[in-house]
Structures are given as structure tokens and as C-alpha cells.
C-alpha positions as CSV (number, residue, x, y, z in Angstrom):
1,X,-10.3,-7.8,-41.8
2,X,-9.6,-5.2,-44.1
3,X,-11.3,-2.1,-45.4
4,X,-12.0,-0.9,-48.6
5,X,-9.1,0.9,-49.7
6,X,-6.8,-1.9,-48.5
7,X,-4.9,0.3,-46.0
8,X,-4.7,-2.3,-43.2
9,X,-6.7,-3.9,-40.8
10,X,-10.0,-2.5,-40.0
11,X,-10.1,-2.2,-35.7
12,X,-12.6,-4.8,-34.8
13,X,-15.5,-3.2,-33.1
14,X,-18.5,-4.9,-30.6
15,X,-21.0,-4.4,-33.7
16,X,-18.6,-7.5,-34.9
17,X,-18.6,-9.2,-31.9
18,X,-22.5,-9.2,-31.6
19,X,-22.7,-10.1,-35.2
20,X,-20.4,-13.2,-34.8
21,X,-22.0,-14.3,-31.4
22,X,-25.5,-13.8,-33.0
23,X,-26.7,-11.4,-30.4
24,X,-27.5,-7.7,-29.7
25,X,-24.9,-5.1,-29.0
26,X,-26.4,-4.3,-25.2
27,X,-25.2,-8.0,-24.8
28,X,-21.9,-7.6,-25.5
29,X,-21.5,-4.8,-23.6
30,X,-23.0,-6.5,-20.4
31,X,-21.1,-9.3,-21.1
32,X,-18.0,-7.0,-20.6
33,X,-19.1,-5.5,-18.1
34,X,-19.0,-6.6,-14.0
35,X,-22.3,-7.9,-12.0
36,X,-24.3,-6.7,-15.0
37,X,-26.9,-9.2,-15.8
38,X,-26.4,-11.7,-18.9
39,X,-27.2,-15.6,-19.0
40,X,-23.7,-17.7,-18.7
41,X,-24.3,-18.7,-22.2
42,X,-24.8,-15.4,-23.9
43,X,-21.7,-14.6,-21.8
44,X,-19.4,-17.6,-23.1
45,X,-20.8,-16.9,-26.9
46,X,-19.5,-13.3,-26.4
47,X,-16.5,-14.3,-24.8
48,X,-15.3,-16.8,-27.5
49,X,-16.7,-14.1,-30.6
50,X,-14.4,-11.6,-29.2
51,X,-11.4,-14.4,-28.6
52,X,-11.8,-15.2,-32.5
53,X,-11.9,-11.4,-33.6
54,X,-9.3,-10.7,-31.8
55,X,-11.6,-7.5,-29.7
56,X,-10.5,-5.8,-26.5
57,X,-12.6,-3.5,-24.5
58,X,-11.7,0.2,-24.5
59,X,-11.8,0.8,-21.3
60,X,-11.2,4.3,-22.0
61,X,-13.1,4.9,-24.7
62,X,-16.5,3.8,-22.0
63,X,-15.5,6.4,-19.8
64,X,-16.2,8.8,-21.6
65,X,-19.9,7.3,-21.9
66,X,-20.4,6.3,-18.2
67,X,-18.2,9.5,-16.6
68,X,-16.1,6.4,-14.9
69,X,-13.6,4.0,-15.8
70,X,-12.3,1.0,-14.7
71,X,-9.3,2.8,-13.2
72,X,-8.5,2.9,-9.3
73,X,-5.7,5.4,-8.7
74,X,-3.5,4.1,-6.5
75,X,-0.7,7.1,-5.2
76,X,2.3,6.5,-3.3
77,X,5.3,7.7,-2.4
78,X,8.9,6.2,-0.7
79,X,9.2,3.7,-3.9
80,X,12.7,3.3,-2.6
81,X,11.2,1.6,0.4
82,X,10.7,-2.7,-0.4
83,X,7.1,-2.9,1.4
84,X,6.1,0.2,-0.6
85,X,6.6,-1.9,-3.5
86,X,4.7,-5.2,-1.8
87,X,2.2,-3.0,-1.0
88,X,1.8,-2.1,-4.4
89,X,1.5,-5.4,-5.7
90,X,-1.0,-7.1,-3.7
91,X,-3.4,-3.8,-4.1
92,X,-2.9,-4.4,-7.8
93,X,-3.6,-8.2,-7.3
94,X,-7.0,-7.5,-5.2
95,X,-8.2,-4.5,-7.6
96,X,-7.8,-6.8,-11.1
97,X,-8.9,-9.6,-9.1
98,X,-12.7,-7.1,-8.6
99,X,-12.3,-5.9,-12.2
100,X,-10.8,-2.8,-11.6
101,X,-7.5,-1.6,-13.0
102,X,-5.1,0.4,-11.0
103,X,-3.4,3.1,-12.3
104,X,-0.2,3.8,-10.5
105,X,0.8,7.4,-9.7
106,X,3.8,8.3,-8.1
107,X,4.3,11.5,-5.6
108,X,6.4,13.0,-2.9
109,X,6.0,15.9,-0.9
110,X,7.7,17.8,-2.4
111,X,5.8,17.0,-5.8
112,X,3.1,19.2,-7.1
113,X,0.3,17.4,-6.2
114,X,-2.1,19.5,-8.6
115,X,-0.6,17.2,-11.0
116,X,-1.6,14.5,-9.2
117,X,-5.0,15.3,-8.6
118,X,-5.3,16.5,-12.9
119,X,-4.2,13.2,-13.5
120,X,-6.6,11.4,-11.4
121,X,-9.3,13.2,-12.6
122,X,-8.5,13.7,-16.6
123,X,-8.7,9.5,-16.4
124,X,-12.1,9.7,-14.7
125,X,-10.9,7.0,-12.1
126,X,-13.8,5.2,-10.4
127,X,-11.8,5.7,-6.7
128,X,-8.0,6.6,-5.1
129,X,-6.6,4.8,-3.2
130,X,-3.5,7.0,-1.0
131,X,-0.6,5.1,0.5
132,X,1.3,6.4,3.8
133,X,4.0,8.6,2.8
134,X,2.0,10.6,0.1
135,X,0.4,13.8,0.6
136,X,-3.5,13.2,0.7
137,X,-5.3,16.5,2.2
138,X,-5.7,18.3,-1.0
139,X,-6.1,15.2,-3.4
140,X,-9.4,14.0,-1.0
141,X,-10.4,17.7,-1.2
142,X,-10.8,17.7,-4.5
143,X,-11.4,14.4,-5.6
144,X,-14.4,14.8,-3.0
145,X,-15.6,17.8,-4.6
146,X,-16.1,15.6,-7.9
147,X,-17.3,13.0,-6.0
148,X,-14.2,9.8,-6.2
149,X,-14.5,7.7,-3.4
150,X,-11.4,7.5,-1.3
151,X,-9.2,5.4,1.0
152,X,-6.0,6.2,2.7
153,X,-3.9,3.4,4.3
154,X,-1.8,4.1,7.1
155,X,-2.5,8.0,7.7
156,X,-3.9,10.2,10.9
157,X,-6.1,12.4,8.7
158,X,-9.2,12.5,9.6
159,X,-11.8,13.5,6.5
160,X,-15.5,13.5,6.0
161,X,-16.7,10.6,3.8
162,X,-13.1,9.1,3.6
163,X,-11.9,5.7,5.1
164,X,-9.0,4.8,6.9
165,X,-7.2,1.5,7.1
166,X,-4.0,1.6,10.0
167,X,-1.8,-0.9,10.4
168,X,-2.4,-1.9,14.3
169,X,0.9,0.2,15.3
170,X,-0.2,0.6,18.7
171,X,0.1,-3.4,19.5
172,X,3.4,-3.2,17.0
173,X,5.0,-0.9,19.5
174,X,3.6,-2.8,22.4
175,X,5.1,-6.2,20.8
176,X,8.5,-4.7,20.1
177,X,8.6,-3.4,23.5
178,X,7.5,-6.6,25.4
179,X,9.9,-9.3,23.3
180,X,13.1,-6.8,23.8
181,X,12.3,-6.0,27.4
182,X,11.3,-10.3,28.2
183,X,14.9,-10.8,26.2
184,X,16.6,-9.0,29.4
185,X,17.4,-5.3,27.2
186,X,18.0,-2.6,30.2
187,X,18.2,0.1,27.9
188,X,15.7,-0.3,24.7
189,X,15.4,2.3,22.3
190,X,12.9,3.2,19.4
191,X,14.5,4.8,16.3
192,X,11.8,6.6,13.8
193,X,10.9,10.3,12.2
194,X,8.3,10.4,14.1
195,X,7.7,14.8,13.1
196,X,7.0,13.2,9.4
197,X,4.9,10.0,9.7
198,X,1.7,8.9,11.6
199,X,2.7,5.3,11.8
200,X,6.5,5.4,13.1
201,X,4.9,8.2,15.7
202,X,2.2,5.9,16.9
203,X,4.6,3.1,16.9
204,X,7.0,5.0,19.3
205,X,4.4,6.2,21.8
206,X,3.1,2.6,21.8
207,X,6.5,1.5,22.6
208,X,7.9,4.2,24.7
209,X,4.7,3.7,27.2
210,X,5.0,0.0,27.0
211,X,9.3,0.4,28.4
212,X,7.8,2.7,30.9
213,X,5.2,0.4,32.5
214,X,7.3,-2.2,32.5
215,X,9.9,0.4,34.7
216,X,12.4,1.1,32.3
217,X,13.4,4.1,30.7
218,X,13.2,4.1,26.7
219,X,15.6,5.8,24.5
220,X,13.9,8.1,21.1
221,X,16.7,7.9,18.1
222,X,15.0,10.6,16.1
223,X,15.7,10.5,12.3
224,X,14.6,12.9,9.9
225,X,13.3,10.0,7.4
226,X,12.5,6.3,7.8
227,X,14.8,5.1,5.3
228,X,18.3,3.1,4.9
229,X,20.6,6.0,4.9
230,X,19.2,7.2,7.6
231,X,18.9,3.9,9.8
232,X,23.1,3.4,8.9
233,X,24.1,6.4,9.4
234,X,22.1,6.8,13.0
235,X,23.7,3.3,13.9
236,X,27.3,4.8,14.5
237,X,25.9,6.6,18.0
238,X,23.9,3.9,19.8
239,X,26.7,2.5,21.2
240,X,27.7,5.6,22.5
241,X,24.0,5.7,23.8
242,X,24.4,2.5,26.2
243,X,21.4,1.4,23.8
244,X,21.0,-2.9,23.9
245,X,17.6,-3.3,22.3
246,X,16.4,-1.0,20.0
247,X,13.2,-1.0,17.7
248,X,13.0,0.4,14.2
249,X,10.0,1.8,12.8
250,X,10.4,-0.3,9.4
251,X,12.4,-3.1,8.1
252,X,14.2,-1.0,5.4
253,X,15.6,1.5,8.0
254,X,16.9,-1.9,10.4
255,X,18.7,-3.0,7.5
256,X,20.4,0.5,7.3
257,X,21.3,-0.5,10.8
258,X,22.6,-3.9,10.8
259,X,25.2,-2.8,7.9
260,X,26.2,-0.9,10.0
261,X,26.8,-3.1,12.7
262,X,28.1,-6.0,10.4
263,X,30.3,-3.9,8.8
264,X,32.0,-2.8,12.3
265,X,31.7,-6.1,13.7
266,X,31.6,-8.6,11.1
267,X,28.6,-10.8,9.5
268,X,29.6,-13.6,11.4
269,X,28.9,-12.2,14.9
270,X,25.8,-11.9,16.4
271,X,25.1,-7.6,16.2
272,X,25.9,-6.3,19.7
273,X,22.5,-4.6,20.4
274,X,19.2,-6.7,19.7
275,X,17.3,-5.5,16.7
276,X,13.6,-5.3,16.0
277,X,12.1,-3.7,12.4
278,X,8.2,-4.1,11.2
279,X,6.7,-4.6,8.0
280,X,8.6,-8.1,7.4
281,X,9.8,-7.2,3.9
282,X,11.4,-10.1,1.9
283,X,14.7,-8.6,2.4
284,X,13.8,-9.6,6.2
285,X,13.9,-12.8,6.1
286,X,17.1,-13.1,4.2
287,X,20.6,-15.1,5.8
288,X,22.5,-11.2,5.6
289,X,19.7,-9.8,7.7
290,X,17.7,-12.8,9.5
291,X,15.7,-9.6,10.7
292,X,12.9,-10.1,14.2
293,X,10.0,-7.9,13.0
294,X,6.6,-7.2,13.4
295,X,4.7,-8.3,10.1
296,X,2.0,-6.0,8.7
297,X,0.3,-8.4,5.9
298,X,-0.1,-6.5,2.9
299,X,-2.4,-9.2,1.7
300,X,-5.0,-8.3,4.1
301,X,-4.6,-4.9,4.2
302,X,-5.6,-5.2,0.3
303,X,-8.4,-7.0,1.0
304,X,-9.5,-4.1,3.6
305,X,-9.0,-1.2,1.7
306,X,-10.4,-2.2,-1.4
307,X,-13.8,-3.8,0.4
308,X,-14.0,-0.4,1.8
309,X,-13.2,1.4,-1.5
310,X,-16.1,-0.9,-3.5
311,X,-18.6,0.1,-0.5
312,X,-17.9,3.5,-0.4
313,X,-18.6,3.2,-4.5
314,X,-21.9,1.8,-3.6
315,X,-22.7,4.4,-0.9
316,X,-20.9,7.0,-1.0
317,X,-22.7,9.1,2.2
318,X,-21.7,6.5,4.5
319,X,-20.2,8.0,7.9
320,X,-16.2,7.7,7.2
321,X,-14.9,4.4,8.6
322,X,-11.6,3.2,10.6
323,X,-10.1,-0.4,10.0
324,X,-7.5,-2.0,11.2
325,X,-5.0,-4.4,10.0
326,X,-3.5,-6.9,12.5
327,X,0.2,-7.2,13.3
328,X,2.3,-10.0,14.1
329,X,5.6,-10.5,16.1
330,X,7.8,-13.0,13.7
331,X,10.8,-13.9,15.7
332,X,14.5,-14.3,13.9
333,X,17.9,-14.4,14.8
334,X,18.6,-10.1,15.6
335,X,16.3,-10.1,18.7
């Protein structure tokens, strides 16, 4: 489709679409747009109008016109971290799978999060969703203040009008505990930076009381982040420690630890202290690792936080909720 003064290809608009289909403009646009009432008919007439054309929704451009878009901001930090990234993806999978697109946004803390927040809010996102490690007090401030519903996963902050969904890292702790402790460890030990993160301090204490009840006396291996470098580098003293069980906040910093402990000892041997991470990341389950863990399924923990982001949408005065996503002990070869 050209226009008069040959100069290309004339962007195909929904005035075309509704010409083509044989119906009204407001159809289109309903047909286009989620839950909005339109006959199955008119919607397949639209559908194949707009295949033929070759038309796409600006997503943007509408907006502009309803003060929300499509978009779900989704901020995170620790990308370095494997169940960061499957995190990621299944909250991607959910939110296209309800007609939303998410709209990634990547922070730290020591990022500027006023950048964060102009960002959110320049793309007139229909609701945030804030992952553990990223900085959420002054994005919920202000996205509340212009009225985008938000969710954080795995954080202690507590915030009028915005839901919660925790990973269940009480019963994580108490798992790890009980398996080591049933396993015949004398000595367990919890390794975590628990100063810097809600979850690796509620796993800890979970643990830690757990040891205690059960009449042993738990080791803390504080690190200053829950990463790989950390976990490997932290690995060279629990010998030294009289540690034989030990329990890692995540998967990523266990794997930090059994390089360690493969590269002393060799791949071949069984590692000399028994091993538990959580999060089950796919690196978990591989031959190098073989990794017991406790799994956190990011599958339903999408399918929590985004039902609670869509409800908040729909109300947003509702009394800020807490849910909280089941854990699993998967048993492998380090514990």
C-alpha cells in the first residue's frame, strides 16, 4: 500500500483493518483488546483483516489514550544469579500468557533507582513487579503516589496497598536442618549474608532453631553476598571449622562451594562435608554438581504474583496481602 507520492509503504492503520473486516473502528479496537466484549466472529474477521494487512497494535501509541499500557515492569537485580534468570522467564511466560507485556528493568543497590522509577513511569506501566535483591522502598513510594499497583517477591517490607509473595523459607531452613541432622551431621552449619537479604536471614533462623531443638549446636558462615565467589572462597575455612553438614542459602553460592571442594579433593570423591543449596536451579541437577536442594518453583510463584498483581489492578484499596510459595526438599547425591 503506497501513498501518493510513491515514497514507500503507507503504515497500515485500524481505519483499514475495519474497512477490510467490514466493521466499525470501536470493533477492532475491542477485538484487540483483553475481556472487552466482541462476538467470536467479529473477533476472527478482525483477526484475519489485520493478518492480511499486515497491522500490529501500538501498544504504545494506546497509552497515551488510556494513561496505561500493556507493560508490567518487572525489576530485578543479581542477574548473575541462574534462578534470577528462571525467575525471569516464567514471570514473562505468565504475564504474556494474561496479555500483558513485561518490560524488563535491571537495578542494583547501588543503581540510581530515580532512574528506575522515571522509567517505569515515562512507559505508563499498568503494574511493577520487584524481585528480591532490588531496592523497592522508594519505587512503591512513588509508583503508589501515581497509583501502579505493585508486588514484591521475596522481600520483608512491609507497605500499605502492596503485596508480598515469600518463598516458604521458614520450612526451607527447617527441611535443610532436619535431612542433614537425620543424615548423622554433628556439626551443621548455615552459610548466607544474612545483614543484606530477607530470605537467606529467614532461612538461617529457620535452620539455626531447627539444629537447636534437635540439641545440636549450628555453625553461621556469614558472607557478605549470596553469590559464587563468595560460596568458593568461604569454602577453604569449613574444614577448619569441624563443619560436616552445611546449608547454603542458594544453589549458585553451593556451587561456589563444591568447586571448591572438587578442586581440593577431586570430582570423583564424594565432597567431605554434606551439602544442601535451595532454589534447584538447572545447574543443580547437573552430573558436576548432583546438588540436594530445596526447590522454590518459580512456576508457581508466577502464577501467585501475577493473580495478585491482576487483583490489585481491579481493586486497588484492598488491605496489602502475604502469600506464600511452597518449598520442596529434592534429594541428590551432596547430602
Amino acid at each position: 500500500m503506497a501513498d501518493k507520492d510513491n515514497k514507500g509503504p503507507r503504515k497500515v492503520t485500524s481505519f483499514d483493518v475495519a474497512r477490510v473486516a467490514g466493521v466499525s473502528r470501536a470493533a477492532v479496537s475491542r477485538a484487540f483488546t483483553p475481556d472487552a466484549s466482541v462476538s467470536p466472529k467479529t473477533r476472527e474477521k478482525v483477526y484475519q483483516a489485520a493478518k492480511d494487512l499486515g497491522y500490529r497494535v501500538n501498544y504504545l501509541a494506546r497509552s497515551l489514550t488510556n494513561k496505561r499500557s500493556d507493560l508490567v515492569g518487572v525489576v530485578a537485580a543479581g542477574l548473575d544469579n541462574p534462578f534470577r534468570t528462571l525467575q525471569i522467564e516464567h514471570l514473562a511466560r505468565v504475564l504474556l500468557a494474561r496479555n500483558f507485556r513485561p518490560i524488563l528493568l535491571p537495578t542494583s543497590k547501588e543503581a540510581d533507582t530515580s532512574t528506575v522509577i522515571g522509567q517505569l513511569l515515562h512507559y505508563a506501566v499498568s503494574g511493577v513487579i520487584v524481585t528480591s535483591d532490588a531496592p523497592p522502598t522508594e519505587i512503591c513510594e512513588q509508583c503508589a503516589a501515581e497509583g501502579v499497583p505493585i508486588v514484591l517477591i521475596n522481600k520483608g517490607d512491609d507497605i500499605p496497598f502492596v503485596d508480598r509473595i515469600i518463598s516458604d523459607d521458614r520450612m526451607a531452613g527447617h527441611l535443610a536442618a532436619t535431612h542433614l541432622i537425620e543424615s548423622g551431621v554433628k556439626v551443621p552449619a548455615v552459610m548466607a549474608a544474612p545483614a543484606i537479604s530477607y530470605t537467606a536471614r529467614r532461612r538461617s533462623e529457620a535452620f539455626m532453631m531447627t539444629c537447636r531443638q534437635r540439641g545440636l549446636d549450628p555453625r553461621m558462615v556469614e558472607l557478605k553476598v549470596n553469590d559464587y565467589r563468595n560460596g568458593y572462597d568461604a569454602a577453604a575455612s569449613l574444614a577448619l571449622l569441624g563443619i560436616d553438614g552445611l546449608f547454603c542459602a542458594n544453589d549458585y553460592m553451593a556451587c561456589g562451594v563444591l568447586d571448591r571442594m572438587m578442586r581440593e579433593h577431586g570430582r570423583e570423591e564424594q565432597p567431605p562435608i554434606r551439602i544442601i543449596g535451595h532454589d534447584d536451579i538447572p545447574q543443580a541437577s547437573w552430573a558436576a554438581y548432583d546438588l540436594t536442594t530445596i526447590r522454590q518453583p518459580c512456576d508457581v510463584q508466577a502464577e501467585q504474583t501475577v493473580n495478585l498483581l491482576m487483583s490489585r489492578m481491579a481493586e486497588p484499596d484492598m488491605t496489602a496481602r502475604v502469600e506464600f510459595t511452597p518449598v520442596t526438599l529434592i534429594k541428590r547425591r551432596t547430602a
